[in-house]
N, C-alpha and C positions, 0 to 999 in steps of 0.2 A: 504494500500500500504506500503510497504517495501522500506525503502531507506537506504542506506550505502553512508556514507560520509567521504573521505579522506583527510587532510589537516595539516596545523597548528594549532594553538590553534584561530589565529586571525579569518582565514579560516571560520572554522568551528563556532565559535561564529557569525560570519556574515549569514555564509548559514544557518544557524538554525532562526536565527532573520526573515530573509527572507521565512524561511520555514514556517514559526509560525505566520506570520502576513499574508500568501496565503492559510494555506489548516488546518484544524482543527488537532490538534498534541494527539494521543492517549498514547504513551510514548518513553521516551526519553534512548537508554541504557546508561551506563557508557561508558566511557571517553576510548577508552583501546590505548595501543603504538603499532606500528608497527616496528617490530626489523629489518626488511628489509631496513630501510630509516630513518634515522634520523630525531628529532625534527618534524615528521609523525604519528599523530593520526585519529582513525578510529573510527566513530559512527552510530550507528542506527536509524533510525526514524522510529516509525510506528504510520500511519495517520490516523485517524478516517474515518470511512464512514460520510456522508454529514450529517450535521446538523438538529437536528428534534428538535420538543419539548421534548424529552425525554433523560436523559441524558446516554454517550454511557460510556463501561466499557472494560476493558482489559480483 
């Protein structure tokens, strides 16, 4: 799964915490600004498929 996350810096440290302790995190992108909105950054998540013995890869 694909997530885009818009925020702050605090924001975004929060939702990710929260993302990363609910659903397996396969990678994380950089950090990027959004020139639209001040003090407004945008980040990617994308999640692992579920959990197995075997370990998953990007």
């Amino acid at each position: 799964m694909h997530i885009r996350i818009e925020g702050t810096h605090a924001e975004l440290a929060y939702a990710l915490r929260t993302i990363r302790a609910v659903l397996p995190v396969g990678s994380i992108s950089p950090v990027l600004p959004l020139h639209s909105r001040p003090y407004t950054w945008r980040v990617f998540v994308n999640t692992a498929p579920k959990r197995s013995g075997r370990r998953w890869t990007a």
